[in-house]
C-alpha positions in Angstrom: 20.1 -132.5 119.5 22.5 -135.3 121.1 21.8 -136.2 124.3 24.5 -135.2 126.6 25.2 -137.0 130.6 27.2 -135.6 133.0 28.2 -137.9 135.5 29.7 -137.4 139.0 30.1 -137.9 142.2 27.8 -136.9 145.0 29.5 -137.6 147.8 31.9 -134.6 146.9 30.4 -131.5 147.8 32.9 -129.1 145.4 32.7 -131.0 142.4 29.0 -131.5 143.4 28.7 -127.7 143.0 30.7 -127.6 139.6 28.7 -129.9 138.2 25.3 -127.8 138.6 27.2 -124.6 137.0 28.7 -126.2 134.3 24.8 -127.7 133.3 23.7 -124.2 133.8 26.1 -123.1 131.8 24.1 -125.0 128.7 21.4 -122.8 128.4 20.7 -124.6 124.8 21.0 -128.2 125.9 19.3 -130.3 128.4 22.2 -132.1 130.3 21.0 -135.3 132.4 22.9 -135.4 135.6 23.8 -139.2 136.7 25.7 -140.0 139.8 28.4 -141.7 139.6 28.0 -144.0 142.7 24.5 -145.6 141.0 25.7 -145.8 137.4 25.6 -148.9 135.3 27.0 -149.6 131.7 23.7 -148.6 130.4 24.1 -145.2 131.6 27.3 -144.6 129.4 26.1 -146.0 126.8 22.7 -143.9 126.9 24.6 -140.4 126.1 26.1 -139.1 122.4 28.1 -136.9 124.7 29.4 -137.4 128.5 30.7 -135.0 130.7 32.7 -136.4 133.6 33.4 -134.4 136.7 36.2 -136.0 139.1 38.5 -134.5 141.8 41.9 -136.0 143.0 42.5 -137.1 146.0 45.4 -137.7 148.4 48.9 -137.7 146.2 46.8 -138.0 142.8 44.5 -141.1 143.2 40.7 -141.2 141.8 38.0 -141.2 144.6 36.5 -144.2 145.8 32.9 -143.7 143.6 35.4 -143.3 140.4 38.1 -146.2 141.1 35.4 -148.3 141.9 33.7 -147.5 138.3 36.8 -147.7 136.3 37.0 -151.5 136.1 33.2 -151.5 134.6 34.4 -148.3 132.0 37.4 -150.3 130.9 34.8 -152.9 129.2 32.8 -150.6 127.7 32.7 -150.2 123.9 32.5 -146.0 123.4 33.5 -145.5 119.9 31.8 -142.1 118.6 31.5 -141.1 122.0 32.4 -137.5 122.8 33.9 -137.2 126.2 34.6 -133.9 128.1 36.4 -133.9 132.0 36.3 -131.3 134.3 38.6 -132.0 137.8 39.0 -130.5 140.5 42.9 -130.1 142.4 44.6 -128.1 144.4 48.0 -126.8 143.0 49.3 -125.2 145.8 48.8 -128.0 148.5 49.7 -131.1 145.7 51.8 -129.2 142.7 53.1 -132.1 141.8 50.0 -134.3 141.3 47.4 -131.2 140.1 44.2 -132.4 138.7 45.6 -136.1 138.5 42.4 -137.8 138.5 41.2 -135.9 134.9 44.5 -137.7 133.4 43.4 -140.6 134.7 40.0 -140.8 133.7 40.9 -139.9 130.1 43.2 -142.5 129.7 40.5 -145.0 130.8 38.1 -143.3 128.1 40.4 -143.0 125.4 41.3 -146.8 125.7 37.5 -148.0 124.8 37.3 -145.7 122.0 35.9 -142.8 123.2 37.3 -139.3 122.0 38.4 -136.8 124.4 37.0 -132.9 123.9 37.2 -129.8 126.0 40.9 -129.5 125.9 42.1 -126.5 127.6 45.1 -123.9 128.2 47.3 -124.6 131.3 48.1 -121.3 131.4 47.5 -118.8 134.4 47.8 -122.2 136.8 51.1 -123.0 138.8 51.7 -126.9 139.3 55.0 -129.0 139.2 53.2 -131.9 137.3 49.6 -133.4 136.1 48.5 -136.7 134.6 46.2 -134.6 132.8 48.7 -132.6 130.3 48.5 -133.5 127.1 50.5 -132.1 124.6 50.8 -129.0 127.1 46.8 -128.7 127.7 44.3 -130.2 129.8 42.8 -133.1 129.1 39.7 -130.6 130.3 38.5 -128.1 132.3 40.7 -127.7 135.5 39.4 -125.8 138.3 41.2 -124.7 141.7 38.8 -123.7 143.8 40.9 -123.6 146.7 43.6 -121.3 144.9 41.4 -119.9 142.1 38.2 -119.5 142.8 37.6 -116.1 141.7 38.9 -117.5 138.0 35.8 -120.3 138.2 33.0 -119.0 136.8 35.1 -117.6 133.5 36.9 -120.9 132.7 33.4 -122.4 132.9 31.7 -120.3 130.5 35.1 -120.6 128.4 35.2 -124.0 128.2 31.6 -124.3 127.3 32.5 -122.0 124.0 35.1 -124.4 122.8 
């Protein structure tokens, strides 16, 4: 079995909470949890498969732990990675920047080889615009849980099907 890290940060107590049912979710995997505020190049390179977890902040920014990362991720080498994102938005306070900081991130991965996976529908959300669109789906698992959070737990256990 390929080792698999999910990587986030701690200092955010939603996506914090995301992150532990989303490794629940694997009931057939072990998933090694690495925050993002103490990871080194090492760490990426460790894992077959990463999960990243980042929210958005402000008018579609990455938090501090992430933008403080993404300088060390953009010198990695992560060809033959597999890379899922979840992020967390709000798309009735910020429609026009929803889930920015998953668009974000998988630009940075994609540009040191790494391949995205996890893409999902955008259907049943309402936004104006997201960085994280790709060819009209998510560049992974968006969750509202400000809006939406009755509609959590199902896109979790959906995403971890595809």
């Amino acid at each position: 079995m390929k080792k698999i890290g999910l990587f986030y940060g701690t200092s955010t107590t939603k996506t914090a909470k995301i992150a532990k049912k989303i490794t629940a979710a694997f009931e057939d995997a072990k998933v090694d949890i690495i925050p993002v505020e103490d990871v080194w190049e090492k760490d990426f390179q460790e894992f077959d498969n990463i999960i990243v977890g980042v929210s958005t902040w402000f008018d579609g920014e990455l938090p501090t732990y992430w933008d403080e990362v993404k300088p060390e991720l953009e010198s990695l080498k992560l060809k033959g990675k597999k890379v899922a994102i979840f992020g967390l938005g709000d798309q009735v306070k910020y429609p026009e920047n929803f889930v920015d900081g998953m668009g974000i991130l998988a630009e940075t991965f994609e540009s040191v080889g790494a391949t995205l996976v996890g893409f999902t529908s955008s259907e049943g959300y309402n936004f104006e615009h997201s960085r994280a669109l790709k060819n009209g789906k998510f560049v992974g698992l968006a969750i509202d849980i400000e809006n939406q959070h009755s509609k959590t737990e199902k896109r979790i256990k959906q995403a971890n099907k595809s």
